[in-house]
C-alpha positions in Angstrom: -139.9 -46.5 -39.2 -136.6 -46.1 -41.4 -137.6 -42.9 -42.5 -138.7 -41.9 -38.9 -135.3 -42.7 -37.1 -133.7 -40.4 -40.2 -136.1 -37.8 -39.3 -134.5 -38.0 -35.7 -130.9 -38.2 -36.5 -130.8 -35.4 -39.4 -131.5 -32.2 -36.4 -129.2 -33.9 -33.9 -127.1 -34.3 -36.2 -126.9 -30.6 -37.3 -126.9 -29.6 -33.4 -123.8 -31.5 -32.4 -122.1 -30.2 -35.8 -123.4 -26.5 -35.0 -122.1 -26.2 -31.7 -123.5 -23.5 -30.1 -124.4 -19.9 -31.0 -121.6 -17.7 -30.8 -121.8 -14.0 -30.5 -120.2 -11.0 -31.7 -120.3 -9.2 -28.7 -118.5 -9.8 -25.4 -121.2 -10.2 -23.4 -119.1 -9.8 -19.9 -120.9 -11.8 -16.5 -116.9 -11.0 -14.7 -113.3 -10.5 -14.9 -111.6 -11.5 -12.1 -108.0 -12.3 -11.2 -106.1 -14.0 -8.3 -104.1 -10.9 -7.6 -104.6 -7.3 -7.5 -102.2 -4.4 -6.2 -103.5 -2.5 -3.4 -106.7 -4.7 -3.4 -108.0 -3.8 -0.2 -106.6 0.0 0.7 -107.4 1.5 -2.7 -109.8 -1.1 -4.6 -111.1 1.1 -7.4 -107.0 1.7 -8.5 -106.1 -1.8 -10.6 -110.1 -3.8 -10.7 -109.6 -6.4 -13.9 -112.6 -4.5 -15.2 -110.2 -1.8 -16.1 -109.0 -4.0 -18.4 -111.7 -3.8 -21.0 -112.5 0.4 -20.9 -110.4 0.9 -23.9 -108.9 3.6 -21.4 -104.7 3.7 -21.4 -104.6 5.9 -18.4 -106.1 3.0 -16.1 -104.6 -0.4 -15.9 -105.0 -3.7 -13.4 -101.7 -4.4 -11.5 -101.0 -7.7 -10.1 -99.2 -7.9 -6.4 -96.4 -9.7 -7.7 -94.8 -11.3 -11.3 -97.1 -13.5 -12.0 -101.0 -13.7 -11.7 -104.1 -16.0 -13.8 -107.1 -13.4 -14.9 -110.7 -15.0 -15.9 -113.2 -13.9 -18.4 -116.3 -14.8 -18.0 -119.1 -14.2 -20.4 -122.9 -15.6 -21.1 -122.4 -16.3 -24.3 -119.2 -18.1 -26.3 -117.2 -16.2 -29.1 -114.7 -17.6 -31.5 -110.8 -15.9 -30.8 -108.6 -15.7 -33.4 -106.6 -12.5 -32.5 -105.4 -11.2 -29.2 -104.5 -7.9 -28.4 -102.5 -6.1 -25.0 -101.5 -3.0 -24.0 -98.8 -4.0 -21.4 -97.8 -2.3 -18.2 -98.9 0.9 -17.4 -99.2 2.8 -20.8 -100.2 6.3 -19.2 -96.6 7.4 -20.1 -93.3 6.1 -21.2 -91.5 6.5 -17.3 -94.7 4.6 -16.2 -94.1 2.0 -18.3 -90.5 1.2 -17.3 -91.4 1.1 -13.8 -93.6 -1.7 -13.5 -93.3 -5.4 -14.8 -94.8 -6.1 -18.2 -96.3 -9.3 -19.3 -93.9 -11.4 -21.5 -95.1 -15.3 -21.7 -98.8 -16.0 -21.5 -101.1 -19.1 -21.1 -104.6 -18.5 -23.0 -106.6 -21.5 -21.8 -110.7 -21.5 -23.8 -113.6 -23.5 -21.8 -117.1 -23.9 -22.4 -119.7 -24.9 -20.9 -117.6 -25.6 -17.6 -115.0 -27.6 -19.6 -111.7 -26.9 -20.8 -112.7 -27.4 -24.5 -109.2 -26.8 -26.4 -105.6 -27.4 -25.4 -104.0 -23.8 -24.3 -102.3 -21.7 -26.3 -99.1 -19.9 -25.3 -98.6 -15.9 -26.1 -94.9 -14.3 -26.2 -95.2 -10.3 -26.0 -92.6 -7.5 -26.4 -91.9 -4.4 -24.1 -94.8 -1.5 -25.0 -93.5 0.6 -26.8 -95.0 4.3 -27.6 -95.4 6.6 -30.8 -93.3 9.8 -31.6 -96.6 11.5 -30.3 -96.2 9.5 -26.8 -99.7 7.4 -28.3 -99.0 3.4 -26.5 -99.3 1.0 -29.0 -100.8 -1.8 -28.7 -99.5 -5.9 -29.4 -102.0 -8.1 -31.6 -100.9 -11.7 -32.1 -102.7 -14.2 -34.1 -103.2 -17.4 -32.7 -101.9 -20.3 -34.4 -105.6 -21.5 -34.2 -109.1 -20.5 -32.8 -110.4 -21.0 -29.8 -114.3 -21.4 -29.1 -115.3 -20.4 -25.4 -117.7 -18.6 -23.1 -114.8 -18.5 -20.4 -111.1 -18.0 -20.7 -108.1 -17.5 -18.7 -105.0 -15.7 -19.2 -101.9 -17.0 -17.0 -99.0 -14.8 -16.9 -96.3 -17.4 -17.1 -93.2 -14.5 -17.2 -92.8 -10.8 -17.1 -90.6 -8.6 -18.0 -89.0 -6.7 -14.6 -89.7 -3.0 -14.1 -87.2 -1.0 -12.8 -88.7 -0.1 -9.2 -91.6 -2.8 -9.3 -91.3 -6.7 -9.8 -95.8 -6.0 -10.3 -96.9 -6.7 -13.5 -99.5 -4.5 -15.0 -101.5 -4.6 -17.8 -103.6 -2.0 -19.3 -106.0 -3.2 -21.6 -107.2 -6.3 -23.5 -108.9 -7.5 -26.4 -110.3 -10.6 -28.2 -110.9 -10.2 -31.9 -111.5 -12.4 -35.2 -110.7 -12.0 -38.9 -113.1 -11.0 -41.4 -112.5 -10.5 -45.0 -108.7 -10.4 -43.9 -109.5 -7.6 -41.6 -109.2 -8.1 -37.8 -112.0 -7.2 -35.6 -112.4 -6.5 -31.9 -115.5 -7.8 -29.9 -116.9 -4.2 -28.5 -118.5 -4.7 -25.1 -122.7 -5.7 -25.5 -123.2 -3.6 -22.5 -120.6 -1.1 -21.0 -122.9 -0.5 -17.5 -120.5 -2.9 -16.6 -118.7 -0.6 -16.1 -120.1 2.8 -15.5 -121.7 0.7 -11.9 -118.5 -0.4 -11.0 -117.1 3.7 -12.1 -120.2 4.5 -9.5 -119.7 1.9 -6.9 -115.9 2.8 -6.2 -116.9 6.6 -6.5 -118.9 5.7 -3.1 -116.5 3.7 -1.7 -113.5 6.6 -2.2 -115.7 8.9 -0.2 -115.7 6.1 2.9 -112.3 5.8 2.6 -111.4 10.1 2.4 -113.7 10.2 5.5 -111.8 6.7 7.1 -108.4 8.9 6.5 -109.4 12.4 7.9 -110.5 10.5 11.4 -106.6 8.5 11.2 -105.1 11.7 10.4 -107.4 13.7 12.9 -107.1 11.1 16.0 -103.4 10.1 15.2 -102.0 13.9 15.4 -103.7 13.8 19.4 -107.6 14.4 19.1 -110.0 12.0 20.6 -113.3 11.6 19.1 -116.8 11.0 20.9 -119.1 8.8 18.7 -122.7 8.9 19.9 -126.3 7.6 20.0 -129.4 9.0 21.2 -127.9 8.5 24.7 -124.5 7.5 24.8 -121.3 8.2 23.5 -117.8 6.3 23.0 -114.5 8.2 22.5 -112.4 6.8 20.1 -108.6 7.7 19.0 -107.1 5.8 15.8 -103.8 5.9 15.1 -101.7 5.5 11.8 -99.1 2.8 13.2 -102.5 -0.1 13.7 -103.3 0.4 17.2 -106.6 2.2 18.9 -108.4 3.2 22.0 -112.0 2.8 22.7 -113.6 4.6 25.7 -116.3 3.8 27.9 -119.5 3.7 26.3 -121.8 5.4 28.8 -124.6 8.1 29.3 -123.4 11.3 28.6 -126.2 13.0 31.0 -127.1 9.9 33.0 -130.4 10.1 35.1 -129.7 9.9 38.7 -131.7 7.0 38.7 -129.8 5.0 36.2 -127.8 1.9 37.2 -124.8 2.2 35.1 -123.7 -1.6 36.0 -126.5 -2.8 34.0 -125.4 -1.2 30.8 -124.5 -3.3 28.3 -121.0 -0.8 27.7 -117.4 -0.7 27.2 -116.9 -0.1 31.2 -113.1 0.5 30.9 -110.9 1.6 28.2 -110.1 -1.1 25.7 -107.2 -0.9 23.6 -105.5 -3.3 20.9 -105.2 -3.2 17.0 -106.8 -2.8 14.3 -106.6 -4.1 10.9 -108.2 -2.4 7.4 -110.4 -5.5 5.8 -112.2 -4.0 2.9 -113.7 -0.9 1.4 -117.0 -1.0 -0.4 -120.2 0.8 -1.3 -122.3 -0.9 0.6 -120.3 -1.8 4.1 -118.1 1.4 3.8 -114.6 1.0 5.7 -114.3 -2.4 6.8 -112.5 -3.0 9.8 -111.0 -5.8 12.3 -110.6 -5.0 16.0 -108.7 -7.4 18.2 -108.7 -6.3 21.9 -109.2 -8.4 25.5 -112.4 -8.6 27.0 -112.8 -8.2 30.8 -111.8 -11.9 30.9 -109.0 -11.1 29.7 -110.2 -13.1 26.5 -109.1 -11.8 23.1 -112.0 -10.8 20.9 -111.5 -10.4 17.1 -114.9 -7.8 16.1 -115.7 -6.6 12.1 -116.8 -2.6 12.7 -117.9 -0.7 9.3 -116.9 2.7 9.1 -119.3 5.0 6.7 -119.4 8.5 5.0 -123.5 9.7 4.7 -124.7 12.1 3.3 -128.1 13.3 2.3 -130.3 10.6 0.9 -128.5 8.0 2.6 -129.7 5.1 5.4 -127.5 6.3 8.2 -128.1 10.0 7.6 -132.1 9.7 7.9 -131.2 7.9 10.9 -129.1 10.6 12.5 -131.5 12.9 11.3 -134.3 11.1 13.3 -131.9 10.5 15.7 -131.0 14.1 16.8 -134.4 15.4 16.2 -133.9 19.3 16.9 -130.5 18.9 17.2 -130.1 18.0 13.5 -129.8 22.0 12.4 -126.3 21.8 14.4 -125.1 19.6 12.0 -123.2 21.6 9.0 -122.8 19.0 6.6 -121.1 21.5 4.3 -118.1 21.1 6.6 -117.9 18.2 8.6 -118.3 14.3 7.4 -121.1 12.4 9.3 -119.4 9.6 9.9 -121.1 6.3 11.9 -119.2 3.4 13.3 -121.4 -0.2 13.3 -120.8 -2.8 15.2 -122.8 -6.1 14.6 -121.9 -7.7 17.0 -123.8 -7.8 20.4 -122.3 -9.5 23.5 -121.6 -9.3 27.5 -118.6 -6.8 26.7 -120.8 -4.6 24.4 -123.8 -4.5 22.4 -124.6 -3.8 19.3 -123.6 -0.6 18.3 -124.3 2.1 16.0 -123.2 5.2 16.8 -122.2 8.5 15.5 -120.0 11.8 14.6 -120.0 14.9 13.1 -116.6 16.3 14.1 -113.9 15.5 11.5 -113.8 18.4 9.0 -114.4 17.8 5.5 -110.8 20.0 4.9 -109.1 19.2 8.0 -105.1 19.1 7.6 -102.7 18.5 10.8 -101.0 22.0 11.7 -97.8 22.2 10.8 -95.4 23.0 13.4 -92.9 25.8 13.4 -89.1 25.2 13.4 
């Protein structure tokens, strides 16, 4: 039985003394971080991601000073080195205009614990080659740190000249071997390249979201339809809009127009920008009064389509014959969805196909 409970022990034992696996790969599940400049109106400009594609012309930006970033990764690794490229290192006037990091708090956890005390990082200005080459900070760490999660908490930056926002524009975690220091290469950079691809869709949402502004706000007005009725809507640049009645545009002489479920009189209010993604397109919050006099706060999603996609098969379907009108070549087809269905208005999904892919206000003469 002595022998038996030996037996046990032994591989327990070893287990507990082992720890677990550690990889030589960052095996990235996310990088996130509390803060990021221009988050919502230009996402795809400072994503934490940016921080690991070895790239010194793109950079994450905080909105402010100070900001805590998290690595996440399935598997742990052991850090004994840690390297930065601060600020913006796309060119030495960049670099002076933006905060850099200068005091940072590198906390390890694993397994959802905090698994060693953090460590804290001081870093200099960047600094550039005679070539105009960024080079990069690498710091040893008075000791190693074992996690599958870590976070990095700007404690202190160093001020920019026109920007208190600190910046940083890459990172990496390494170990020594053989008195050489090593960098953990990315196990699988499609991280990336779908995030490159995602924000590549959402720019296009957001050059067709700025055409109507631009279009609306210099005096056009712009009919969005369905198979049967249309809504003119004008935008303008300073937050405020105009919708128009929803109603047939060739209503039969039959039709009741008081049973419509339509915008009946011209609502007005302001809007707010929300979001911008792949998926939803331009997000945005409309707050208006109802014919209660009630204020409403509605979430409408503003897309660019084009050939391939949901909303243009629909349009295509949609318009039937019509569809050959449609030069995609120089107009966006743009749709505006609403979710939301109600006494004021029902769910809506509605199109149009007049805001020119090169349109430009006309510049007056003097």
């Amino acid at each position: 039985m002595q022998h038996l409970r030996r037996f046990i022990i032994f591989p327990i034992f070893l287990l507990i003394s082992c720890g677990p696996k550690l990889s030589y790969e960052l095996k990235v599940t996310s990088i996130t971080s509390d803060s990021r400049l221009r988050g919502i109106e230009a996402p795809w400009e400072h994503d934490p991601i940016l921080m690991l594609d070895g790239n010194s012309k793109t950079n994450w930006c905080a909105d402010g000073d100070t900001a805590t970033i998290t690595l996440t990764l399935q598997e742990p690794i052991e850090v004994e080195i840690f390297q930065i490229l601060n600020g913006i290192a796309s060119s030495g006037k960049a670099s002076l205009a933006n905060a850099q990091v200068s005091k940072l708090k590198l906390t390890p956890f694993l397994a959802g614990k905090q698994n060693h005390e953090p460590i804290t990082l001081d870093f200099k200005k960047l600094s550039f080659e005679g070539n105009g080459t960024p080079r990069p900070e690498t710091l040893k760490l008075e000791r190693s740190l074992k996690g599958d999660k870590f976070e990095f908490q700007i404690l202190e930056s160093i001020k920019g000249s026109s920007s208190l926002n600190v910046c940083i524009t890459n990172l990496q975690l390494g170990y020594i071997k053989n008195d050489k220091e090593e960098f953990y290469p990315l196990a699988d950079k499609s991280i990336l390249t779908s995030k490159v691809k995602e924000y590549e869709k959402a720019k296009v949402h957001h050059s067709g979201w700025s055409k109507l502004i631009k279009y609306t706000h210099s005096g056009g007005i712009l009919n969005f339809c369905d198979y049967q009725n249309c809504m003119a809507v004008s935008m303008n640049s300073d937050g405020t809009f105009t919708f128009g009645d929803y109603s047939p545009t060739n209503p039969a002489p039959e039709t009741n127009i008081e049973s419509l479920p339509t915008f009946r009189k011209t609502v007005t209010g302001s809007y707010k920008l929300e979001s911008i993604t792949s998926e939803n397109g331009v997000e945005i919050s409309y707050k208006f009064y109802d014919t209660n006099g009630i204020e409403l706060t509605e979430l409408w999603y503003l897309k660019v389509s084009k050939k391939g996609d949901k909303e243009y098969d629909t349009y295509k379907t949609m318009m039937g014959e019509n569809f050959k009108f449609f030069d995609s070549q120089a107009n966006f087809l743009l749709s505006l969805d609403s979710k939301t269905d109600n006494a004021f208005h029902k769910e809506l999904k509605i199109f149009n196909t007049e805001v020119p892919l090169k349109w430009e206000p006309q510049k007056t003469m003097p």
